[in-house]
C-alpha positions as CSV (number, residue, x, y, z in Angstrom):
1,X,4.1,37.9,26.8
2,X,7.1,35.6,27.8
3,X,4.9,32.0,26.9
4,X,4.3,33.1,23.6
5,X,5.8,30.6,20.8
6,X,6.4,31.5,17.3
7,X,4.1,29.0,14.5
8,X,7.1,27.0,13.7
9,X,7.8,26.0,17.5
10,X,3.9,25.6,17.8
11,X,4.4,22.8,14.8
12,X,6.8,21.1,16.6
13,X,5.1,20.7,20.1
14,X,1.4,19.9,18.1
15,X,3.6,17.0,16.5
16,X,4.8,16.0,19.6
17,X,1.2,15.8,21.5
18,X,0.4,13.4,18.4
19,X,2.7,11.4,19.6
20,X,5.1,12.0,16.1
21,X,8.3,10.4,16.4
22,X,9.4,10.2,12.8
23,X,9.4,13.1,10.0
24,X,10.2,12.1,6.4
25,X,11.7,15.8,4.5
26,X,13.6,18.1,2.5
27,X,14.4,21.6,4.0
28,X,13.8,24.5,1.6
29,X,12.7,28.3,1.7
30,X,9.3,28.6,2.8
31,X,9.7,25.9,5.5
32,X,13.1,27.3,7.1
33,X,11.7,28.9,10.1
34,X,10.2,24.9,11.3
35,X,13.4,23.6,10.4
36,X,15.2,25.9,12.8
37,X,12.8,24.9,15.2
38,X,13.1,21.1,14.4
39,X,16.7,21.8,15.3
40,X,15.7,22.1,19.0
41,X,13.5,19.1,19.0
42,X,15.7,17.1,17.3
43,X,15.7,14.1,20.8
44,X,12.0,13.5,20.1
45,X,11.5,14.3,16.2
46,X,13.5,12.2,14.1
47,X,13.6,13.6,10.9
48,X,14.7,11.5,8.6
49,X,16.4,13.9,5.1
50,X,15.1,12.1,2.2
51,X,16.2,12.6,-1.5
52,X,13.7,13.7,-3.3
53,X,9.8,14.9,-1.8
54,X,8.5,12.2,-3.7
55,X,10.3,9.6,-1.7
56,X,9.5,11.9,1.3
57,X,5.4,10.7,0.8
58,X,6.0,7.0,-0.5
59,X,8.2,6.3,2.7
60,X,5.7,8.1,5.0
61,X,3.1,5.5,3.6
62,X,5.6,2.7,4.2
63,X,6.0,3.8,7.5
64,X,2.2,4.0,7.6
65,X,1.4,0.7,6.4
66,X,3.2,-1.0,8.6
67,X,2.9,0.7,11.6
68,X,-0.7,2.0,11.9
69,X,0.4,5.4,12.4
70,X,-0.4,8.5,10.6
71,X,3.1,8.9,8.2
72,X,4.6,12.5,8.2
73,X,6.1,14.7,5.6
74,X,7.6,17.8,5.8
75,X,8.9,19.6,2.6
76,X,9.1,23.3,1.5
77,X,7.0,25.4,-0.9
78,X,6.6,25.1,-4.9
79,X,8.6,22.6,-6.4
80,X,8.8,20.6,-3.5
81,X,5.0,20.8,-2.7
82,X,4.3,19.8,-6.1
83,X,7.0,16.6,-6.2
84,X,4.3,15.2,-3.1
85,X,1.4,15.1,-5.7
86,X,2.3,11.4,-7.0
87,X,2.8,10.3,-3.1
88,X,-0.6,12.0,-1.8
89,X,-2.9,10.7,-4.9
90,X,-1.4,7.2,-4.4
91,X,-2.0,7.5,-0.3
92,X,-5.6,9.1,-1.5
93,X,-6.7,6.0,-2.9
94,X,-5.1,3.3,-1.2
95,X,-6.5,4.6,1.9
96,X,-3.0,5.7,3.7
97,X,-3.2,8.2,6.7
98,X,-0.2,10.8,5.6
99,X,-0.3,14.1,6.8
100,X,2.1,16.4,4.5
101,X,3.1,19.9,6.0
102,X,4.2,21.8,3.0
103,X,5.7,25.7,3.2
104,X,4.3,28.9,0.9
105,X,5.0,31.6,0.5
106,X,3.8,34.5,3.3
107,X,0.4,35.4,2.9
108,X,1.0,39.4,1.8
109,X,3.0,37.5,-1.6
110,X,-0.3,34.8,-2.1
111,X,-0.9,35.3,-5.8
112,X,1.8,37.8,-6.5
113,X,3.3,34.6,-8.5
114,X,6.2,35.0,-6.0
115,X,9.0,32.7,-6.0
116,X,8.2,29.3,-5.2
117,X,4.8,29.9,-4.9
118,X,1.9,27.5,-6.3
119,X,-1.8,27.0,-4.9
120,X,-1.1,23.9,-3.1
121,X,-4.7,23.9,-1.7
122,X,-6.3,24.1,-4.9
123,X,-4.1,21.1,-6.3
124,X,-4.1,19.0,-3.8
125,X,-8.0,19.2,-2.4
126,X,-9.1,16.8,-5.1
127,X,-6.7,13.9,-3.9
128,X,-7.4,14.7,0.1
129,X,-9.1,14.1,2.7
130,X,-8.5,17.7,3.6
131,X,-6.4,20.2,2.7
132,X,-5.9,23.6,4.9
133,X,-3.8,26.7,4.3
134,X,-2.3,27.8,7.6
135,X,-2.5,31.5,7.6
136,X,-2.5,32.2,11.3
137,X,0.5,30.6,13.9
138,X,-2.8,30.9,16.3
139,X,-4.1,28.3,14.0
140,X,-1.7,25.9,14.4
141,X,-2.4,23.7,17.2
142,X,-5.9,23.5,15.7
143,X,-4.8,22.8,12.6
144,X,-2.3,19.9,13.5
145,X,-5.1,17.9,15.7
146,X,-7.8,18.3,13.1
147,X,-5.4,17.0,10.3
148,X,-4.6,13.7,12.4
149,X,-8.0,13.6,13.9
150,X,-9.2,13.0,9.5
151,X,-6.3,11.7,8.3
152,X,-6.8,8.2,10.8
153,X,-10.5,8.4,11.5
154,X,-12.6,6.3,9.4
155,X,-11.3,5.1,6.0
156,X,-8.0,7.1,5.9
157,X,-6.1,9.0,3.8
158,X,-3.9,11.8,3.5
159,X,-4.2,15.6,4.6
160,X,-2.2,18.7,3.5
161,X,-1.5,21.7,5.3
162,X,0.1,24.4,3.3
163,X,1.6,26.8,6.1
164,X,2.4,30.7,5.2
165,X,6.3,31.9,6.3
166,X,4.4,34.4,8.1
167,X,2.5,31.8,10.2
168,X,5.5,30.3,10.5
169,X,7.2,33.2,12.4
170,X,4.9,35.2,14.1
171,X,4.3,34.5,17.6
172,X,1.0,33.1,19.5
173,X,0.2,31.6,22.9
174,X,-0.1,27.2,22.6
175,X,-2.6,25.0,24.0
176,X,-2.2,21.5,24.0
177,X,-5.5,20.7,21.7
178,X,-7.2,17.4,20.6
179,X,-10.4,17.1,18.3
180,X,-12.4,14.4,18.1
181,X,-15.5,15.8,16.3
182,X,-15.5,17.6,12.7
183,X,-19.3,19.1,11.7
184,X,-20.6,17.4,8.8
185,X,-18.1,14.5,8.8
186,X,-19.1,11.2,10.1
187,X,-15.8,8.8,9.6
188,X,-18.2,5.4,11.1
189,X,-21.3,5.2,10.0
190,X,-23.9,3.7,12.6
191,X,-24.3,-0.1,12.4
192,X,-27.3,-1.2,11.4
193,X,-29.1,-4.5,13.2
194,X,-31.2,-4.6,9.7
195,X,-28.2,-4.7,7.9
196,X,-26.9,-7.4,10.2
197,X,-29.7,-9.7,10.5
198,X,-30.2,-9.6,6.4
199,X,-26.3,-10.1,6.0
200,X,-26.6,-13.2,8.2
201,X,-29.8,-14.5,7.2
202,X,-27.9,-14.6,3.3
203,X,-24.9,-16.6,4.7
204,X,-27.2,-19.1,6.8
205,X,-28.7,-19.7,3.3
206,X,-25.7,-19.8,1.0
207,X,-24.7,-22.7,-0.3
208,X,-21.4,-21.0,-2.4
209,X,-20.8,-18.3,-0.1
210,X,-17.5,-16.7,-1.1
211,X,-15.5,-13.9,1.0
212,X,-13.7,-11.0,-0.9
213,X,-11.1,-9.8,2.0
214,X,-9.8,-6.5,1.5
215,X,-7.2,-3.8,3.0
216,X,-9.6,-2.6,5.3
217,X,-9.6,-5.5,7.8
218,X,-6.1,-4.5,8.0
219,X,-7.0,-0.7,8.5
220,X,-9.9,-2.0,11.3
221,X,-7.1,-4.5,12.9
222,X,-10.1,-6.9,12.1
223,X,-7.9,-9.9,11.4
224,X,-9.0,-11.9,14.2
225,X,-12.9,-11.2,13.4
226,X,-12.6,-12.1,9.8
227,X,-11.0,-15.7,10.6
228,X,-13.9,-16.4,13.1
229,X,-16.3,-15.0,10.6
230,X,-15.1,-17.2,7.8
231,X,-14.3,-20.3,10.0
232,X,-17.6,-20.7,11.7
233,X,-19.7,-20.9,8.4
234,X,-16.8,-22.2,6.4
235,X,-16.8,-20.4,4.1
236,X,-13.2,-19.8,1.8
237,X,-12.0,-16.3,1.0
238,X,-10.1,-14.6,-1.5
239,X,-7.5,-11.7,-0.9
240,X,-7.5,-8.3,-3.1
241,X,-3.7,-7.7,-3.6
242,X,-3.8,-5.0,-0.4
243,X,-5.9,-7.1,1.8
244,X,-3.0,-10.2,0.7
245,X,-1.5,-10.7,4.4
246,X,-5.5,-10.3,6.7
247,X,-5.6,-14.0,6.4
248,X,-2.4,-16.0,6.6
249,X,-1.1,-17.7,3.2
250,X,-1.5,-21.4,5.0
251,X,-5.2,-21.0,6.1
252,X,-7.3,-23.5,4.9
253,X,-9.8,-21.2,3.8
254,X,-7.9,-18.8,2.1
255,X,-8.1,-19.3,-2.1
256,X,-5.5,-17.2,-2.7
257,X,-5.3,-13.7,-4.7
258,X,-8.4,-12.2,-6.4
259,X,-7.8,-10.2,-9.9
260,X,-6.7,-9.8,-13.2
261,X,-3.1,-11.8,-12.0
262,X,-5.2,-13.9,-9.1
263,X,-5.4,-17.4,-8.4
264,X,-7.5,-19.3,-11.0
265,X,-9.7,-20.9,-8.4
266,X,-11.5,-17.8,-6.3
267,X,-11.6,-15.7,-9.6
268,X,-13.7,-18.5,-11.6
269,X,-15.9,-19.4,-8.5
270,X,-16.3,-15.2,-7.8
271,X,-18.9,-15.8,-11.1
272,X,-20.3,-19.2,-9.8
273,X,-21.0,-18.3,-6.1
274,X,-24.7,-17.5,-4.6
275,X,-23.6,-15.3,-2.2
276,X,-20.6,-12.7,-2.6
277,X,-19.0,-10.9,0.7
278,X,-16.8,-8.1,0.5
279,X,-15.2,-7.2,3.2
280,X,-13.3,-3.5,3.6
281,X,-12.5,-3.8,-0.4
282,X,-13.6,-0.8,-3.5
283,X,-14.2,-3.4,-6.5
284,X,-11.4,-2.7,-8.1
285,X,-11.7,-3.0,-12.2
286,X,-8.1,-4.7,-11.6
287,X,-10.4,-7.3,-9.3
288,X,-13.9,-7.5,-11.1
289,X,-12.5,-7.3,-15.0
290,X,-15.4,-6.7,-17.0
291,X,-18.4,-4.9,-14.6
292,X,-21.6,-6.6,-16.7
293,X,-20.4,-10.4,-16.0
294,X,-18.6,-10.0,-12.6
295,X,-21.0,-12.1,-10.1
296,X,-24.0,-11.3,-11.8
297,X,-25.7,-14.6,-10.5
298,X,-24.8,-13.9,-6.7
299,X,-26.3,-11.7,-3.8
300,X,-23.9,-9.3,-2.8
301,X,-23.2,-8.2,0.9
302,X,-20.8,-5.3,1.2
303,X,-19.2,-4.8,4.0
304,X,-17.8,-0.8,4.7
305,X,-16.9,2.2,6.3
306,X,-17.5,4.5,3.7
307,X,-20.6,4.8,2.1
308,X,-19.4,6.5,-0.7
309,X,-18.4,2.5,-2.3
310,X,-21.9,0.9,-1.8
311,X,-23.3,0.3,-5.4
312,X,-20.0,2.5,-6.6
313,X,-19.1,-0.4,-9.1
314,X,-21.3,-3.5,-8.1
315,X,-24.8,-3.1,-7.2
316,X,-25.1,-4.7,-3.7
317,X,-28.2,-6.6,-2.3
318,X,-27.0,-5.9,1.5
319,X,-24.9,-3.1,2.5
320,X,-23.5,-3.6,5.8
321,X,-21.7,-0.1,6.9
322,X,-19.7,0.8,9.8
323,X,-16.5,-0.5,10.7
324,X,-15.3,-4.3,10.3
325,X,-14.4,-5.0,13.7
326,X,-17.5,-4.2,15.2
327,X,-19.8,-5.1,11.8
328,X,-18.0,-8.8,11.2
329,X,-18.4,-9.8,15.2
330,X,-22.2,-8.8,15.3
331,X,-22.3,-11.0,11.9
332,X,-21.0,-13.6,12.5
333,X,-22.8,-14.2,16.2
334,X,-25.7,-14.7,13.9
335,X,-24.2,-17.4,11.9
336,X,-24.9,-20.9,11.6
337,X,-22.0,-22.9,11.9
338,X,-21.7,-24.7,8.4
339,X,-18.9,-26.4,6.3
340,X,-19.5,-26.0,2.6
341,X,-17.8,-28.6,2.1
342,X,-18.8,-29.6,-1.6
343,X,-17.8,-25.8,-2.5
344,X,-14.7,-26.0,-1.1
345,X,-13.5,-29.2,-3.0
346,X,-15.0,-27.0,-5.9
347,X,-11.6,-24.9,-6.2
348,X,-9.4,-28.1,-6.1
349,X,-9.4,-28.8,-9.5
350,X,-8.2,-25.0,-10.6
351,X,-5.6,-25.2,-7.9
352,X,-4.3,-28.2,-9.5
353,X,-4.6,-27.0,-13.1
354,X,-3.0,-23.6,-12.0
355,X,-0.2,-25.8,-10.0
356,X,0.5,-27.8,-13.0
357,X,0.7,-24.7,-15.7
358,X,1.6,-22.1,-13.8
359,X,3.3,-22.7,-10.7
360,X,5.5,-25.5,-11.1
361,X,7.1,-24.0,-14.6
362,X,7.3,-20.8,-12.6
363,X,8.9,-22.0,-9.3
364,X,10.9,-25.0,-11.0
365,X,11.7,-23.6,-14.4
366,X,13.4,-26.6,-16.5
367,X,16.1,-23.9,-18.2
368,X,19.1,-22.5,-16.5
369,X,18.1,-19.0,-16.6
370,X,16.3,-18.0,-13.0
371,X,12.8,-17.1,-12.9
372,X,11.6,-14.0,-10.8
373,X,8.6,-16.1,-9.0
374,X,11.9,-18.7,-7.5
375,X,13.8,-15.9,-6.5
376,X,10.7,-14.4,-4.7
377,X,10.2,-17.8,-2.8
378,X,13.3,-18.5,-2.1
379,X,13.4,-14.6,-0.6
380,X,10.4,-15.5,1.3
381,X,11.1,-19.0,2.7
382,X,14.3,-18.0,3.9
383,X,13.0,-15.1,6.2
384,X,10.6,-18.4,7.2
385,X,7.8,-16.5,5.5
386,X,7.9,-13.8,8.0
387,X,8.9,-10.6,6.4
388,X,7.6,-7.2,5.2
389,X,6.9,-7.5,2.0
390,X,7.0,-3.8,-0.1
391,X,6.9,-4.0,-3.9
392,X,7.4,-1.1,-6.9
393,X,5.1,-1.6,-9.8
394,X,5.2,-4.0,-12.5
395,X,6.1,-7.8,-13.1
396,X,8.0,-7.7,-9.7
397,X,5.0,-6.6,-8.0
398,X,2.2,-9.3,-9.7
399,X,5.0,-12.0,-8.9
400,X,6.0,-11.1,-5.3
401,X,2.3,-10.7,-4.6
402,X,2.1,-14.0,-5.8
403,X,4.6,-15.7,-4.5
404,X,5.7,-14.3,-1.3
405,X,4.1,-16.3,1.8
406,X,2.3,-14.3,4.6
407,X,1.8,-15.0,8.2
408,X,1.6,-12.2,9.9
409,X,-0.3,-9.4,9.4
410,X,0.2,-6.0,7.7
411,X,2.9,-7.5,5.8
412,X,2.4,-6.0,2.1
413,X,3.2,-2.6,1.0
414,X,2.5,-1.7,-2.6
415,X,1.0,0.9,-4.5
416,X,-2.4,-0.8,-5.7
417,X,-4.9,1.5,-6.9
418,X,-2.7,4.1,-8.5
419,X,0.4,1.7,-9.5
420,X,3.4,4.3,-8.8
421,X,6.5,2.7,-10.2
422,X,9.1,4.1,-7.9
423,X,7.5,3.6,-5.0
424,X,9.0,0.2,-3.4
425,X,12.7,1.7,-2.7
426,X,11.3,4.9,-0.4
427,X,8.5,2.8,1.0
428,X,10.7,0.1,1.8
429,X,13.0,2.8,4.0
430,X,9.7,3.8,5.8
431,X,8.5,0.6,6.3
432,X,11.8,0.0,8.7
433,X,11.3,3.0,10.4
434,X,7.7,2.0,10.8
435,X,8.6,-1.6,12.5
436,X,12.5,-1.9,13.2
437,X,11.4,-5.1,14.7
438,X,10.4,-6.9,11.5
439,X,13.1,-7.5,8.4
440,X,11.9,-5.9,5.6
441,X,12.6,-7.2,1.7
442,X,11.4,-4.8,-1.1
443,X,11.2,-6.1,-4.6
444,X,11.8,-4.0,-7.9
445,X,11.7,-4.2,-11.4
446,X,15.1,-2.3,-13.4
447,X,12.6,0.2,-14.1
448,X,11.1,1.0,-10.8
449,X,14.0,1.0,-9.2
450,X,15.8,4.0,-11.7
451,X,12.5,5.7,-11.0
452,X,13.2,7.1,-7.0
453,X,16.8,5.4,-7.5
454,X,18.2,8.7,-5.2
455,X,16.8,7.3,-2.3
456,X,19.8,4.9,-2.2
457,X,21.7,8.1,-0.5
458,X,18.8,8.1,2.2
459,X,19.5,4.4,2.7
460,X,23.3,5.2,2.8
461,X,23.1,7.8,5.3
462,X,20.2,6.1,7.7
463,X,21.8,2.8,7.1
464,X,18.1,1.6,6.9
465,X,18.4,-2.1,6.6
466,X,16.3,-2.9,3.6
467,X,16.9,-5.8,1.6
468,X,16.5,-4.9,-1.6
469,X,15.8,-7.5,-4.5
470,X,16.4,-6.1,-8.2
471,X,14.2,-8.7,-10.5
472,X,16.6,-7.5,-13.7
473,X,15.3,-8.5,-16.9
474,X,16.4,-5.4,-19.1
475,X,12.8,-4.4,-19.8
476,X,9.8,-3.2,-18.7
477,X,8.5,-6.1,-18.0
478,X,4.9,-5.6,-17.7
479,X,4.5,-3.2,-20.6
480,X,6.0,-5.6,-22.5
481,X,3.8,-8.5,-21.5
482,X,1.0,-6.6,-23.1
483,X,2.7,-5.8,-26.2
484,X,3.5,-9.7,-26.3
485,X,-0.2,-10.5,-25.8
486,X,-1.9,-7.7,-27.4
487,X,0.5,-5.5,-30.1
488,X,1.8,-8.6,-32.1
489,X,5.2,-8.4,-29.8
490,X,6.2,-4.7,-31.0
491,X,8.1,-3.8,-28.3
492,X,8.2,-0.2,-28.3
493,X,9.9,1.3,-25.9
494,X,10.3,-1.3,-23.4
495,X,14.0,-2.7,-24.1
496,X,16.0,-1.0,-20.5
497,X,19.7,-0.3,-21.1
498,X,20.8,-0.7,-17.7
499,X,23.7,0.8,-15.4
500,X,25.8,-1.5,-13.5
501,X,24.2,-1.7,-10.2
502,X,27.1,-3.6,-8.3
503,X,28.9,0.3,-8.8
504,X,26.1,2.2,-7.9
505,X,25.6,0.3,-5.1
506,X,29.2,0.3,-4.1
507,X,29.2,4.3,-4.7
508,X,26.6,3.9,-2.1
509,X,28.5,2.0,0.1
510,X,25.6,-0.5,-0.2
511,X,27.0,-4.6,0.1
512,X,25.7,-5.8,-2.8
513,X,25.8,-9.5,-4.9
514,X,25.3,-9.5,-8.7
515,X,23.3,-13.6,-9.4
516,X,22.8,-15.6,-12.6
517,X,22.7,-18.8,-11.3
518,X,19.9,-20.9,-8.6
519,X,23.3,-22.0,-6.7
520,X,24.5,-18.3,-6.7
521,X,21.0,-17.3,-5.5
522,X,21.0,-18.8,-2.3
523,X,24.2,-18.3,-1.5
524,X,23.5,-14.4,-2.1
525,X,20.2,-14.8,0.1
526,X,21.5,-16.1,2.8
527,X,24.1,-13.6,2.8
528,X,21.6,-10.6,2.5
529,X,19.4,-12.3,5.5
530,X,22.8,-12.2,7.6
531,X,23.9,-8.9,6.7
532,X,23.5,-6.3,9.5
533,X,22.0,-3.3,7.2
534,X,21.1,-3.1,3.9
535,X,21.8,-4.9,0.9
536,X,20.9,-4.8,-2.7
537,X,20.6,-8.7,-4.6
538,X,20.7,-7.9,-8.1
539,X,18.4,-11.6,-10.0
540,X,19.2,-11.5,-13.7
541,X,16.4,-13.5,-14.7
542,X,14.4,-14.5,-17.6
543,X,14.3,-11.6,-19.8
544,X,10.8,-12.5,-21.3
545,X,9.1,-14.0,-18.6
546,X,5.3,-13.7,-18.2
547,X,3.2,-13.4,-15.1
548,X,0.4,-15.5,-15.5
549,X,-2.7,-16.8,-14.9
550,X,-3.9,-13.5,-16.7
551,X,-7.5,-11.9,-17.1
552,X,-7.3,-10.1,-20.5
553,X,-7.9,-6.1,-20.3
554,X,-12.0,-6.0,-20.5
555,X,-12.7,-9.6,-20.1
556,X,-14.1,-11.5,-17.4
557,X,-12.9,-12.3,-14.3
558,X,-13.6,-16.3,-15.0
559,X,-12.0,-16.4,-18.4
560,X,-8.5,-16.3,-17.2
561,X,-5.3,-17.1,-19.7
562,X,-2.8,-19.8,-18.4
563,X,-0.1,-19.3,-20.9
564,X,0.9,-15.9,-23.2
């Protein structure tokens, strides 16, 4: 009887065979016999106490992102379960491996409506990959090696296992266990030679091939394959706003950003190309704009993991499943080397007319007042375009996207499909536990940042060295874009009285530089690069400034709007 463990100490060993290093939580209640036992572990766990259990999930995804590790949360039962929600639908569908161990109640109170009890499983299975009550401490090491083994496998996402006190306490024998297998779930579908041999025969034929890259050739480490893929049939790409950093900025072949705030050039050409390849991307609406015109005179190939996308939103003429790495190499053996180059010389002109109207005015604004798209380049260029890039929600986000430069890969963090404003500042803390290596710069609008703004005490306390970029234009900035554009500029609601953020960031102990001016900006930058630890750069910029180019809610995607 002497080598048997309670649940709690079972968790922590389980975490440790996964090779955890980093835990993102908040102690509470139902979770207090693991955090005892965390206090024992505390040379191999790091746990890093967060502010809030939302900024527990959104810097478990940062960390995530960057790191291609499954992110960990740890938070207690009830309230704290239900402040993950936001965290776990946003990791759901912007395919982040998070697993979030959550407390409840012991399983003699289970719908007793005892304290800080709520049916976490029944909440959360909609936005999972799975969801598991632990009921058993016997159950545990199963339980832990299942949850990584689906949370990373295949297209990831996040799991949730809601552990009873009781489970938590009682005792049971361990076994180091892995799993591998899961009945019924098949996380890489079988690769096809049909598939393949179509696929290629489409691109030896295509005279306006065009390549959609998405987040999953990031997830499938499939950066190398996609250049040679694109390279030997010449063919240029364009980036969904998570699949931004696959290719670098300065590649010839890259077109730039796909979508409703895209670069002018691959978003026209999307609806004039004979052949459409998506690579590891879902269709986005935010990417195709309206469904009936998107590429309707193209053959589409769709490259995937999961079959659940095929025909989802575009009806596809070749489906290519399996994973990227392995699908894109047997592809592109096939290929014909080709250069396209009439097709490529096709995008020149919208580069220059989106140079002209947009970019220049944007980058090299005539009036005194700074523009948020300078500030992002002049964040970028002076981290020599090699930085993390994490962004909240909002104008900030459209115009980092934008603007920042990428060469290395896995180098965006944002919330895409579910647009979480709040997000950047925890995500951004992750993301530097995730690669210490790399400098990490998180830009946020006034708005975001007042959404998880507690997380300053977790920056505070860890001294996690994000450099934090407030684009301040006392509003919120993309609601009121639309009610420029499209409610006869009422702006309801939208006007932000702001605190002073020089004192709360000084309450915070946070350096900190307040800039009005393009000489005060790079003074300010340079001094944030230097700075050994955080810092926050507070840009007052334009307070009406517009991102553009701009695909109207339910137009097409090749009827973008230069100017507001």
């Amino acid at each position: 009887m002497e080598n048997l463990i309670t649940g709690a100490e079972a968790l922590m060993r389980s975490l440790e065979h996964q090779g955890v290093k980093t835990i993102f939580g908040y102690p509470g209640g139902s979770i207090m016999p693991v955090f005892d036992a965390l206090y024992d572990h505390r040379e191999n766990l790091n746990h890093i106490l967060v502010r809030h259990e939302q900024g527990a999930t959104h810097a478990a995804q940062g960390f995530a992102r960057v790191s291609g590790e499954v992110g960990v949360c740890l938070v207690t039962s009830g309230p704290g379960a239900t402040n993950t929600i936001t965290g776990i639908a946003d990791a759901m569908i912007d395919s982040t491996p998070i697993v979030v161990i959550a407390g409840q109640v012991a399983t003699g109170f289970l719908g007793t409506d005892a304290f800080q009890e709520v049916d976490l499983v029944g909440i959360t299975q909609p936005i999972t990959k799975w969801s598991y009550q632990i009921r058993r401490a016997e159950d545990v090491a199963w339980a832990v090696a299942r949850a990584f083994y689906i949370a990373q496998s295949g297209r990831p996402g996040p799991v949730v296992l809601d552990f009873a006190k009781n489970a938590q306490v009682d005792k049971t024998e361990y076994t180091p266990t892995k799993v591998d297998y899961v009945r019924s779930y098949l996380p890489v579908p079988e690769m096809e030679q049909e598939a393949i041999q179509q696929a290629a025969d489409l691109i030896n034929e295509a005279e306006r091939p065009l390549v959609l890259v998405g987040q999953g050739v990031e997830l499938g480490n499939a950066q190398n394959e996609l250049r040679a893929f694109i390279e030997k049939a010449g063919m240029p790409a364009g980036c969904t706003l998570l699949g931004l950093s696959a290719l670098p900025t300065d590649h010839p072949l890259n077109k730039g950003m796909l979508g409703m705030h895209g670069n002018l050039g691959p978003n026209i050409n999307t609806n004039k190309c004979d052949v459409l390849i998506a690579v590891g991307m879902r269709f986005d609406d935010r990417v195709t704009g309206k469904i009936s015109t998107y590429a309707s005179q193209a053959k589409v190939i769709h490259f995937d993991i999961d079959p659940a996308e095929i025909d989802k939103n575009v009806k596809t003429d070749v489906a290519v499943l399996g994973d990227c790495k392995d699908t894109l190499a047997a592809v592109t053996e096939l290929l014909k080397p080709a250069e396209h180059k009439e097709w490529l010389e096709s995008f020149l002109p919208y580069e220059q007319m989106e140079e002209e109207k947009v970019i220049r005015p944007e980058l090299h604004p005539t009036g005194d007042t700074l523009s948020m798209g300078e500030v992002v380049r002049a964040v970028s260029e002076a981290t020599n375009n090699e930085a993390v890039l994490v962004t909240d929600v909002g104008q900030n986000q459209m115009m980092s996207a934008r603007y920042f430069k990428y060469s290395r890969e896995r180098s965006i963090v944002t919330s895409g499909g579910l647009g979480t404003m709040g997000f950047g500042l925890p995500a951004a803390i992750g993301a530097t536990f995730g690669r210490p290596d790399r400098t990490v710069c998180v830009f946020m609008g006034d708005g975001g940042l007042q959404m998880n703004l507690q997380e300053l005490g977790t920056v505070m306390e860890q001294k996690a060295p994000v450099k934090m970029i407030l684009l301040n234009n006392n509003f919120l900035g993309n609601v009121r874009q639309w009610q420029a554009m499209f409610f006869n500029h009422r702006y309801s609601f939208t006007p932000m009285m702001n605190p002073d953020y020089m004192k709360i960031a000084s309450a915070y102990e946070i350096p900190a530089r307040r800039v009005f001016t393009r000489e005060e900006l790079m003074k300010a930058i340079d001094e944030m690069i230097a700075a050994d630890g955080p810092f926050l750069l507070e840009a007052c910029v334009e307070e009406e400034g517009n991102v553009m180019p701009m695909t109207p809610p339910g137009g097409s995607v090749n009827q973008m709007l230069l100017e507001c």
